[in-house]
N, C-alpha and C positions, 0 to 999 in steps of 0.2 A: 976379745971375740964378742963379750957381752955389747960391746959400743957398738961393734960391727952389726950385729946382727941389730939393734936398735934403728941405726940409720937406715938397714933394707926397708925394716917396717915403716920406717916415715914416707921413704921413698914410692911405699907399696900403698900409705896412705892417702898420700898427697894425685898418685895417678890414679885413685878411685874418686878424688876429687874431683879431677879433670874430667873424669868421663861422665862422670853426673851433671854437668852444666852443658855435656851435648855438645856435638861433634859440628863445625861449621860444615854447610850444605853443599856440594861441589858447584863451582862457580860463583856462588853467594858474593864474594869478592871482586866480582867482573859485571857482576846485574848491573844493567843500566838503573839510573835513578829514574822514581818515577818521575812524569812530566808535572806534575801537579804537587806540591807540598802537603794538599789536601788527603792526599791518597791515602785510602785505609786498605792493610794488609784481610784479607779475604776468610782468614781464620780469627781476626779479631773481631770484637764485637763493635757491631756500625753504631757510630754517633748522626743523628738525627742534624744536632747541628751543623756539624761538619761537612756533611751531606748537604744542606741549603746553602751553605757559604762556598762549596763547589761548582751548583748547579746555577750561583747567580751568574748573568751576564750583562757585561759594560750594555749602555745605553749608546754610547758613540756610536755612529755609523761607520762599520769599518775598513771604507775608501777614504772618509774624511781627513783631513789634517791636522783634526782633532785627536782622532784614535790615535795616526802617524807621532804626534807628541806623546798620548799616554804609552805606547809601547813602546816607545823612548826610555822615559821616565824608569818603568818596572824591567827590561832589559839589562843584564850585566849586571844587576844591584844586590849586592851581599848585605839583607838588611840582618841586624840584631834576632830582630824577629822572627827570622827563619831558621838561626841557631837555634833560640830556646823552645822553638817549637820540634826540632828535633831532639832537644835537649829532653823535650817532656815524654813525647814518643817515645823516648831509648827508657826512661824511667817506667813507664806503661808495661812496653815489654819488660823490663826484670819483675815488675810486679806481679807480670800475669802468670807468673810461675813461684809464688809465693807459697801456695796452696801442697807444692812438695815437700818434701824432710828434707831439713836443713844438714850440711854436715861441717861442725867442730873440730879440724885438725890441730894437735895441741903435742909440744913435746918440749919435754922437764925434766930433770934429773932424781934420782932416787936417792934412798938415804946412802945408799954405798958409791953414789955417785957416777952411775951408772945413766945411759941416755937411755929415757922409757917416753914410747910416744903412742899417743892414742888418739880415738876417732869417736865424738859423741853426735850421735845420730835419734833426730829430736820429730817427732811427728803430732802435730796438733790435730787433736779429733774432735775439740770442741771449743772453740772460742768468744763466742755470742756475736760472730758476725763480723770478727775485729779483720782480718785478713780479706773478705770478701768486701768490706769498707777501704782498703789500700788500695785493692785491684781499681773500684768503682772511682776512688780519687787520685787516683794517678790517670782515669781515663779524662775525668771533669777537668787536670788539669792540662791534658792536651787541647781539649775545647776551648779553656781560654787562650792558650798560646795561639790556638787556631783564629781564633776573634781577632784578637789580637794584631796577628799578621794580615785578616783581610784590610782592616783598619786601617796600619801601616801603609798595605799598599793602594788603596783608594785616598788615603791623606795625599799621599806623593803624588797622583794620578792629578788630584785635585787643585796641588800647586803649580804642578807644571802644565796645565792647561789653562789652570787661571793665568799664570806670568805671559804664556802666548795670547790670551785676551787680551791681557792690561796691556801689553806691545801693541797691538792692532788698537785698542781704544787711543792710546795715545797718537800714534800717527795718523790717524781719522781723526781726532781733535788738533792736530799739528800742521796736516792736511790743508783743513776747513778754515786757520786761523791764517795759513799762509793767502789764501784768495781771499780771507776778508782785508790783509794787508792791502795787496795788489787794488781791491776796490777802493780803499782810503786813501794808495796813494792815486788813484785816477782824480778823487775829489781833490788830494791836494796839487796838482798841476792845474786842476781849474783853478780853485782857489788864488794860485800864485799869478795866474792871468789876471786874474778880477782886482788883485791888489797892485799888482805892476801898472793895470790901467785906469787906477783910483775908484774902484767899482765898490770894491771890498776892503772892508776895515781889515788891518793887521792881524787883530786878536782872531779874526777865524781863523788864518795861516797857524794860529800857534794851538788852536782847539782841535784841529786837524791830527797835527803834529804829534800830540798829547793824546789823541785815541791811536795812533801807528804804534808810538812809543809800549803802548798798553798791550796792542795785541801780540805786539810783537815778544813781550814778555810769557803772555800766553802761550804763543807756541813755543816759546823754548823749554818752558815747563813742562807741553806735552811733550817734546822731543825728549828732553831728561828723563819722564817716565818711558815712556818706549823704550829707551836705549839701557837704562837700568832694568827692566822686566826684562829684556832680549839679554844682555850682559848675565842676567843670575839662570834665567833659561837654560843659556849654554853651557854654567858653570855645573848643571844640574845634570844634563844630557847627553851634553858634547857634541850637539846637532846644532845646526842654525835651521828654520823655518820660514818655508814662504807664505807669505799672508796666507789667509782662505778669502776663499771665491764666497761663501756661503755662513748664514750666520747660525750660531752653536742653537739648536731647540730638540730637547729631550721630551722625550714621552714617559713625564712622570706619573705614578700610578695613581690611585685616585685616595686613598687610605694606605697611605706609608708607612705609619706611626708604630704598626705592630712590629716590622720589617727593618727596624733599627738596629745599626749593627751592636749599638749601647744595649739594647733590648737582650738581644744573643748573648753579651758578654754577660750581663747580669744574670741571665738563666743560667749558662754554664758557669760561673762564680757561685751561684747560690745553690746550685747540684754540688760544687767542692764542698762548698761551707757543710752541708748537710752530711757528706760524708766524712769530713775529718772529726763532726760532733760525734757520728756513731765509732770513729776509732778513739775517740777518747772517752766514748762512754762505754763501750767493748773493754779497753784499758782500766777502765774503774773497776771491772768485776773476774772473778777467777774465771781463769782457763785450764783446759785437761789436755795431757798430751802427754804421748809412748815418746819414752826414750832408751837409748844405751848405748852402750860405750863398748868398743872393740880397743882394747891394748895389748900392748906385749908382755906386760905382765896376768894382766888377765880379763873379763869381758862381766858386765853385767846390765842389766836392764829392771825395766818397773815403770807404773803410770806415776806422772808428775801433773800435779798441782798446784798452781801460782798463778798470781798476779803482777801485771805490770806496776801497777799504784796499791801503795798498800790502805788497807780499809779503816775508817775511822768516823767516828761518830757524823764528820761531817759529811761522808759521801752522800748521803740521801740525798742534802742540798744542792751540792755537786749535780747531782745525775740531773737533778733536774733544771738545772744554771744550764747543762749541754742540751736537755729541749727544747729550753726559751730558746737557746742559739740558733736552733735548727727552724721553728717559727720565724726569728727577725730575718733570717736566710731568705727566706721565701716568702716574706713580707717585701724585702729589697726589689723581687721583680716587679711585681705589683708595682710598686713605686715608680721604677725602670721605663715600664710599660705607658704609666700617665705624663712623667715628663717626656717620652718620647711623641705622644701623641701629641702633648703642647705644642713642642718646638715645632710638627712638621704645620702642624694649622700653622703658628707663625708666620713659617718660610712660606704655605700658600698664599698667607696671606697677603705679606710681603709681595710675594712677586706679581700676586696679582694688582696689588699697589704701583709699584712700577710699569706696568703693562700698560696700567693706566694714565700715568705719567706718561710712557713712551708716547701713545697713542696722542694725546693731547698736545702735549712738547711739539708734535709732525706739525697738526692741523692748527696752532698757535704760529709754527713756526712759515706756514702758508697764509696763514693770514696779515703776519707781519712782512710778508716778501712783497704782497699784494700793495700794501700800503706805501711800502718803500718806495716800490716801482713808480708808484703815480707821485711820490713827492722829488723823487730824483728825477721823474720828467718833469717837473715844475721848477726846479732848481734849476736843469739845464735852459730852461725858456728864459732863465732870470726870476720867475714867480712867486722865489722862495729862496729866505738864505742859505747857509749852509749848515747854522746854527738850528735851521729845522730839522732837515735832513739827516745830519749825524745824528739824532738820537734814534731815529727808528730805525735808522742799520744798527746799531748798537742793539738794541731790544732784536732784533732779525738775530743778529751773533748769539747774542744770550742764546735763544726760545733751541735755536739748531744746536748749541752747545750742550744743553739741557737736554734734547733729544737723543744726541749720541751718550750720554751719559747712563739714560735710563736703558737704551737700549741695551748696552754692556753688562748695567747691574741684572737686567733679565737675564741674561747669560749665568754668569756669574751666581747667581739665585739655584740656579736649574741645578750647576755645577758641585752647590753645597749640599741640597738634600743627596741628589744622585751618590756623591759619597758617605754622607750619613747611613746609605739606604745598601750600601757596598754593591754600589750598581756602576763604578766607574772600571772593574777591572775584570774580566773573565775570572771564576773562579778554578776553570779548569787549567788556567795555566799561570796562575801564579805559584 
């Protein structure tokens, strides 16, 4: 009988278990998810960053064919990143209910061998801050999972709009190389006139030859790229893309640097760091807290006293090894902060490099068309060999080749701060 009644009480212990960790809410099980991964439950306490990483919005224009690929991309995609960031969420909340009495169900045999089971029931009343530090870095660790994932999905955004760039640049350089063929070979049917009627030496026929051969190399190198960019594209999305009508130009802000999503992530890494110093300097020093125990044999209670880490000549040193920590914490933003400003001067810089390349590339490459024009009508008169001629269409190919190049990397340019800057994805609905 003594077993029997042992087992009620475990039974009676174990369903006061249950009922302390709270009843799931009706329907809780049926709620839609929210739209957003960003979304903060309305009783928790709002994060600041999490909150800007919501409210960013993609730079695309969203008729484009651009946007049409990035919502490709971040559609149907179960990244890692949106696991642990639920992962850290679910942690958050167990923690935010830390600050309750814990309860100890426990059951073991007595000296007569009898099953005795008990319930030790523990309430901390004074910690130095150590629990209120678990709450605050379980929340710093959702910030970063949330960094994290916006990162994630503007990297992806970034790739799969650059591989529809680099497709479009290659077939515009594959394009361009093909009508410079078609022109080389109109020279070389003159050419083969002029030698058939002893006009022209041989060796033009073969210098001719010898610039087809070349371009024709060119464009199949652009075609290889094209078809590899569109090939990994697809591999990526499972869409195929029609050219765009229009070329990619973001309106990037004017001072990015602060606006870094590396910036973000550093803040909220360096708010963790800060708070797991205070749970481990919380743990270096005593804590007070009621406790007791309800058993079946019998019941008692009394204020407890302890330490997670026990005390010793070296804690002073200790305690304060976990301040410097909490210092180099927030020293690391700072840091965060400066190379984020570098890098974005860089990429201005950079692109406005290119821009200027673009720019000059055009009006080189009309100057060399200009020049062409008048030596290929002097060629056609007879006025001029062929060994003139071919090299200023060659220098005309370069300067337009060189032109659609720079053009792309401005693209391209735009596309890497834009994701630096977590400005390629809606945050409200990743």
């Amino acid at each position: 009988m003594d077993s029997f009644r042992g087992i009620s009480a475990v039974a009676l212990l174990c369903g006061l278990s249950a009922c302390s960790m709270g009843l799931p809410e009706e329907g809780a099980g049926t709620a839609a998810e929210p739209r957003s991964n960003f979304a903060q439950s309305q009783d928790a306490p709002q994060s600041e960053i999490i909150q800007t990483l919501m409210t960013r919005q993609s730079l695309l224009t969203p008729a484009s064919p651009y946007a049409a690929v990035a919502n490709a991309a971040l559609t149907g995609q179960a990244r890692s990143s949106q696991a642990a960031l639920t992962s850290a969420k679910l942690r958050a909340e167990a923690q935010s209910k830390n600050w309750l009495p814990t309860l100890s169900p426990s059951i073991g045999l007595d000296d007569l061998g009898d099953m005795v089971a008990s319930l030790l029931i523990e309430q901390v009343l004074f910690d130095n801050g150590r629990r209120k530090a678990e709450r605050a870095f379980a929340a710093a660790d959702v910030e970063v999972a949330a960094v994290t994932l916006s990162e994630d999905m503007n990297d992806r955004v970034e790739s799969a709009v650059g591989l529809y760039i680099s497709a479009q640049r290659g077939d515009e350089k594959a394009a361009y190389a093909h009508r410079a063929i078609r022109t080389m070979a109109d020279f070389e049917r003159v050419v083969v006139g002029r030698v058939n009627g002893g006009v022209s030496d041989r060796s033009d026929l073969n210098i001719v030859k010898s610039k087809i051969s070349g371009m024709e190399s060119t464009k199949a190198t652009a075609q290889d790229a094209a078809q590899t960019a569109r090939a990994e594209l697809l591999a990526m999305t499972g869409h195929n893309f029609a050219a765009a009508s229009q070329r990619l130009e973001l309106s990037l802000p004017a001072d990015g640097g602060r606006e870094y999503l590396s910036v973000l992530r550093s803040q909220s890494e360096a708010k963790r760091s800060v708070e797991l110093a205070t749970m481990e300097r919380a743990g270096a020093l005593p804590q007070l807290a009621v406790g007791g125990t309800l058993s079946t044999s019998n019941s008692g209670g009394g204020l407890l006293l302890n330490a997670a880490e026990p005390l010793g000549f070296g804690t002073p040193a200790a305690l304060r090894a976990i301040d410097a920590q909490k210092e180099a914490s927030l020293r690391q933003v700072g840091e965060a902060e400066e190379e984020a400003r570098r890098d974005y001067s860089r990429q201005i810089q950079r692109l406005s490099s290119f821009r200027r390349q673009e720019s000059e590339a055009l009006k080189l490459s009309q100057d060399s068309r200009e020049t062409y024009n008048l030596f290929k009508a002097q060629f056609e008169a007879g006025q001029r060999p062929v060994t003139d001629v071919i090299p200023i269409y060659e220098e005309l190919v370069q300067r337009e080749q060189a032109y659609i190049d720079a053009k792309y990397e401005v693209m391209l340019i735009q596309l890497s701060v834009a994701a630096s800057l977590g400005l390629l994805a809606d945050g409200d609905k990743i």
